[in-house]
C-alpha positions as CSV (number, residue, x, y, z in Angstrom):
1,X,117.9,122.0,89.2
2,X,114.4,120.3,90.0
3,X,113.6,118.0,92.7
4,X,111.0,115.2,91.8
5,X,110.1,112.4,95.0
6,X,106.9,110.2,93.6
7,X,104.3,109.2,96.0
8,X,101.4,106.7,96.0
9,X,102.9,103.1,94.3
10,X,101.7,99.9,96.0
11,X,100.2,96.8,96.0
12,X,96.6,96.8,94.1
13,X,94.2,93.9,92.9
14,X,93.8,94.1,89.1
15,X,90.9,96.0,87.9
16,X,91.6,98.5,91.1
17,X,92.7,102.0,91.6
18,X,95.5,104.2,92.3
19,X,96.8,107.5,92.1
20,X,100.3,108.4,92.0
21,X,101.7,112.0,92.9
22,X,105.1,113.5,91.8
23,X,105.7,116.3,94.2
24,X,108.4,119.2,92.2
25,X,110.6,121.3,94.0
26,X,113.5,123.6,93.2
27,X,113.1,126.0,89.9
28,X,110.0,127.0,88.3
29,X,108.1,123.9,87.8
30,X,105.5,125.6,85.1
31,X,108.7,125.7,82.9
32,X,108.7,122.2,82.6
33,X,106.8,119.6,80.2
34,X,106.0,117.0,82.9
35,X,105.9,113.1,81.9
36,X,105.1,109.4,83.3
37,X,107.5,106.7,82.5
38,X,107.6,102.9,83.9
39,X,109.7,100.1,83.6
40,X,108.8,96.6,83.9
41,X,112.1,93.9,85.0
42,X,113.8,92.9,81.9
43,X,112.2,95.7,79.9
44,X,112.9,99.2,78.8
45,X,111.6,102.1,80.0
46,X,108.3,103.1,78.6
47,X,106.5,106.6,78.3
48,X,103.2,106.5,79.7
49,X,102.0,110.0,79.7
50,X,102.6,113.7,79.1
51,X,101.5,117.0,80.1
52,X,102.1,120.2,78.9
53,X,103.6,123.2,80.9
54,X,100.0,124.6,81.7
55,X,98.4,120.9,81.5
56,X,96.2,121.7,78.4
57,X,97.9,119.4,75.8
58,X,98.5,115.3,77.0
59,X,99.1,111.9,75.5
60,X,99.5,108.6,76.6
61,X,100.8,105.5,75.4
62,X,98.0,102.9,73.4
63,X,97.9,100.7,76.3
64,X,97.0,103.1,79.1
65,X,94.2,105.4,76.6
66,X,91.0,105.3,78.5
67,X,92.5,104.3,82.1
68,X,94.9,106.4,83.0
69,X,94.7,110.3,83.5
70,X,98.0,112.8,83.6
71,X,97.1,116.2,85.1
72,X,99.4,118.9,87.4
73,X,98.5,121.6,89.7
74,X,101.6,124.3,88.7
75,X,100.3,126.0,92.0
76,X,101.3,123.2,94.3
77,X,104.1,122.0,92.0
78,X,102.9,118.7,92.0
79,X,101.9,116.0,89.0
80,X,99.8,113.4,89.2
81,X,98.6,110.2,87.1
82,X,95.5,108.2,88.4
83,X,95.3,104.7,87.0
84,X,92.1,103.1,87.0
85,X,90.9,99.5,85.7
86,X,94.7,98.1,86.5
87,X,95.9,95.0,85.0
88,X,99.1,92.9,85.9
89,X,100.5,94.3,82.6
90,X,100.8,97.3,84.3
91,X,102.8,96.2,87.1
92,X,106.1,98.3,87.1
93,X,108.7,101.1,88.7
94,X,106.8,104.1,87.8
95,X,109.1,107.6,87.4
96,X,108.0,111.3,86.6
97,X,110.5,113.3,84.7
98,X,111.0,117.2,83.6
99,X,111.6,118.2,80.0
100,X,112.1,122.0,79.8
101,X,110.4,123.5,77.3
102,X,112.1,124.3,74.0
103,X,114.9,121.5,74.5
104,X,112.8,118.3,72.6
105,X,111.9,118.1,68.9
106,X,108.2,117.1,68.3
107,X,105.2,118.3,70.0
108,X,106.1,116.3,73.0
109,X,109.3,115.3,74.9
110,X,108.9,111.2,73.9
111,X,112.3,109.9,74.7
112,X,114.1,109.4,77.9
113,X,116.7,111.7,76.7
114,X,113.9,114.3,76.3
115,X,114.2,114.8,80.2
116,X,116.3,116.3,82.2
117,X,115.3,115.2,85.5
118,X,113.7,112.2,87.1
119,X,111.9,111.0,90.0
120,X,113.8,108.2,92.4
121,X,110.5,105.9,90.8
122,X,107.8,104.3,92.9
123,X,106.8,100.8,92.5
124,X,103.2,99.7,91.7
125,X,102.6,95.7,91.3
126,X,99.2,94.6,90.2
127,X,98.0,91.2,91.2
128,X,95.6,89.0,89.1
């Protein structure tokens, strides 16, 4: 069992900053592939980023290349994603989520179904 609370979401004028922490508790949190998701009202739920289990191998979704940066610290259990040059588009519930390793086809866990657990979600609204 894992243990994932989000920190950081607000209120933030577009072209602004912020950075979003997902603290882990619970079993071994290096086991885990950690991802990003959001989900806009009326819309699915969309990966952002991943990370690998020792924060070497990422990716991120088209729209967030160049703005947004996934990294971890497996020694404080915690994940991060710091958004920079926001837009309204970006405005959503953002969730991290655990995928242990071995349990996802592909080189990354890119489905919902991919993870086993999930944050409660933070909300992060950008104004224009």
């Amino acid at each position: 069992q894992v243990q994932l609370v989000e920190f950081g979401g607000g209120l933030v004028q577009a072209a602004g900053s912020l950075r979003l922490s997902c603290a882990a508790s619970g079993r071994t949190f290096s086991s885990y592939t950690m991802g990003w998701f959001r989900q806009a009202p009326g819309k699915e739920r969309e990966l952002v980023a991943t990370i690998s289990w020792i924060g070497i191998t990422t990716y991120y979704t088209d729209s967030v290349k160049g703005r947004f940066t996934i990294s971890r610290d497996n020694a404080k259990n915690t994940l991060y994603l710091e958004m920079n040059s926001l837009k309204p588009e970006d405005t959503a519930v953002y969730y991290c989520a655990a995928a242990l390793r071995g349990t996802y086809s592909g080189s990354y866990p890119s489905r919902p179904n991919d993870y086993a657990y999930w944050g409660q979600g933070t909300q992060v609204t950008v104004s224009s």
